[in-house]
N, C-alpha and C positions, 0 to 999 in steps of 0.2 A: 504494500500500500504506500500511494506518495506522501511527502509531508501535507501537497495542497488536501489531498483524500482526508488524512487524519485531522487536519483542522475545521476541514466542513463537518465533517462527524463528529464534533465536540464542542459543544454549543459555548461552553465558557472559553476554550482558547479561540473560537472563530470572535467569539467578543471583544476579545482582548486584543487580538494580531487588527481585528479594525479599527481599533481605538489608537492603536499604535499607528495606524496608517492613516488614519481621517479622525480630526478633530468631532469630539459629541455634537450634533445636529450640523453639520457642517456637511458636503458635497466634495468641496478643493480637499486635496492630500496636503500632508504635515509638510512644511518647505524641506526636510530631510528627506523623503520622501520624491520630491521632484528635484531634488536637485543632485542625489547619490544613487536612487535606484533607478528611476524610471529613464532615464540615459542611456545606461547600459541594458534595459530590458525591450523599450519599445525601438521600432525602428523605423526609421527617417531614408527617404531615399537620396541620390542624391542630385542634387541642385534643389531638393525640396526645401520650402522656408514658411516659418511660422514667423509671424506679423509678432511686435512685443507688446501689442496691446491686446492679447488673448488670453481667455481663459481656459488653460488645458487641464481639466480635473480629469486625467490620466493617472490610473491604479497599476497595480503591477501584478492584478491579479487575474483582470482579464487587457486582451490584446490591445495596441494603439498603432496602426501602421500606416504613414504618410508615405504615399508614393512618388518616384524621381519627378520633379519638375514639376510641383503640385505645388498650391502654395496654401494656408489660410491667412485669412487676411486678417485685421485690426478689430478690433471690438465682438469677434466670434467665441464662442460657450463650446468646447467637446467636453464628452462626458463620457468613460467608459465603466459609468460604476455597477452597472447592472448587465453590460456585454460589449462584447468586442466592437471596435471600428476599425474597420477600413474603411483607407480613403486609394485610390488606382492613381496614376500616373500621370501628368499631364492634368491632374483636373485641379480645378479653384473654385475656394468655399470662399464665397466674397464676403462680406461686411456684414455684422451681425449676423451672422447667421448660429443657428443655434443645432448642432445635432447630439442625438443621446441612443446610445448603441443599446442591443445589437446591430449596428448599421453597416453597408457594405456597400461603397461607392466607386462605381467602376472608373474605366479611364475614359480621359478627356470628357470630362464632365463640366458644366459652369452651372454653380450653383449662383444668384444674383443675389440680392442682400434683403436683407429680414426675412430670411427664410426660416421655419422650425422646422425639424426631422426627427421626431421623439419617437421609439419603440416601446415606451415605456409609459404603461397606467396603473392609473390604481382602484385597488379593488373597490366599491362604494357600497354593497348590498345589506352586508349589516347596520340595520340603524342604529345600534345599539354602540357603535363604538364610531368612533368620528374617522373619517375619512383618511389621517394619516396614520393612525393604524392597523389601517388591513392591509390587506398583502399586497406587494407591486408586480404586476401582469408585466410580462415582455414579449412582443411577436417580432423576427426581425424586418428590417427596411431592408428593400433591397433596390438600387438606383443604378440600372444597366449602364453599359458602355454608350457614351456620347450624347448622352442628355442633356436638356439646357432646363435648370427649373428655375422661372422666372422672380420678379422680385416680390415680399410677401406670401407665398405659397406656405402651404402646411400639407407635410407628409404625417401620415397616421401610423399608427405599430400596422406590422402585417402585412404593409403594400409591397408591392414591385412593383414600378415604371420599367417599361421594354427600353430597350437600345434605340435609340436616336426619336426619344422620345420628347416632347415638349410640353412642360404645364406651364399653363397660363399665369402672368401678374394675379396673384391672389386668388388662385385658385387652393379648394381644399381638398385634397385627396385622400378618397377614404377606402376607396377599390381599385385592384389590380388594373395598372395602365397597360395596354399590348404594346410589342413593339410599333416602331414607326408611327406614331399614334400625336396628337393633339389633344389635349385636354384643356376646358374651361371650367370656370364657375364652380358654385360651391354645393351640394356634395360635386365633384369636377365629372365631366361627361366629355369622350369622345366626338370631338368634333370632326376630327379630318384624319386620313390613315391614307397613308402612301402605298400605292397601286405597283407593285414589279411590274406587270404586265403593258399598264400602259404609261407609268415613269413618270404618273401627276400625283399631287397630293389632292386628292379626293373628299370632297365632304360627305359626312358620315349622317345618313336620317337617322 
């Protein structure tokens, strides 16, 4: 069994080893933390660059991996405290934008700014106990190769957008986008989907 095995199986040292890693009510890792382990554990591609006005609450317990020639930009939020992110190669997370793993961001992607990409809710069903202590749901995001999601948009847990897929300025996405595909409006609907056959982008009844 690993050490990671035997501390999920052990409810006071999994307390503990987080407490060690993440300040009580807190999200951001201990500056120890980011600046001695998570260096040497996540990986950065290369020409990749993170902007110094971000906030990486990158754990070292699940994945963080920025791809060559990717950037994020200034005033963005990662999160990988409930599951992994990738981010692919050639792509940029522009300005504010906020993602929270499990997320998996392919290459050349452009995300535009004020974007949210959360995999992660929370539970609500019990009245009897208030909202932030039931349990946190996570379904992963999954954001294909060559997507452009435009500025304002909201990705939900559980989605995949296809490969060279486009959602709309403010769009909210709540269901699976197909490849090749246009999406507007909130819940977001397929507008347009590109035709191999006849090489147009096609509007969609």
């Amino acid at each position: 069994m690993s050490i990671k095995q035997k501390i999920k199986e052990n409810p006071s040292i999994k307390k503990w080893v987080h407490w060690m890693l993440v300040p009580t009510g807190e999200a951001r890792p201990r500056l120890w933390v980011k600046w001695f382990v998570n260096p040497f554990i996540h990986k950065k591609g290369s020409g990749a660059s993170i902007r110094r006005r971000t906030r990486i609450d990158v754990l070292p317990f699940n994945a963080f991996r920025l791809g060559a020639n990717s950037i994020i930009e200034d005033f963005s939020t990662i999160n990988n405290g409930v599951g992994d992110v990738h981010i692919g190669n050639n792509t940029l997370i522009g300005m504010g934008n906020v993602l929270i793993g499990p997320i998996h961001v392919g290459n050349n992607v452009i995300f535009a700014q004020n974007i949210v990409a959360s995999a992660l809710n929370h539970e609500y069903r019990n009245p009897d106990l208030p909202i932030h202590a039931q349990k946190i749901l996570t379904a992963p995001i999954h954001i294909e190769d060559d997507c452009w999601i435009a500025a304002n948009a909201v990705i939900t847990a559980g989605v995949t957008v296809g490969k060279h897929s486009v959602i709309a300025a403010g769009a909210v996405v709540t269901k699976n986008i197909p490849p090749y595909s246009v999406a507007v409006g909130n819940p977001a609907r397929v507008i347009k989907q590109y035709n191999f056959d006849t090489k147009e982008w096609e509007k969609v009844n």
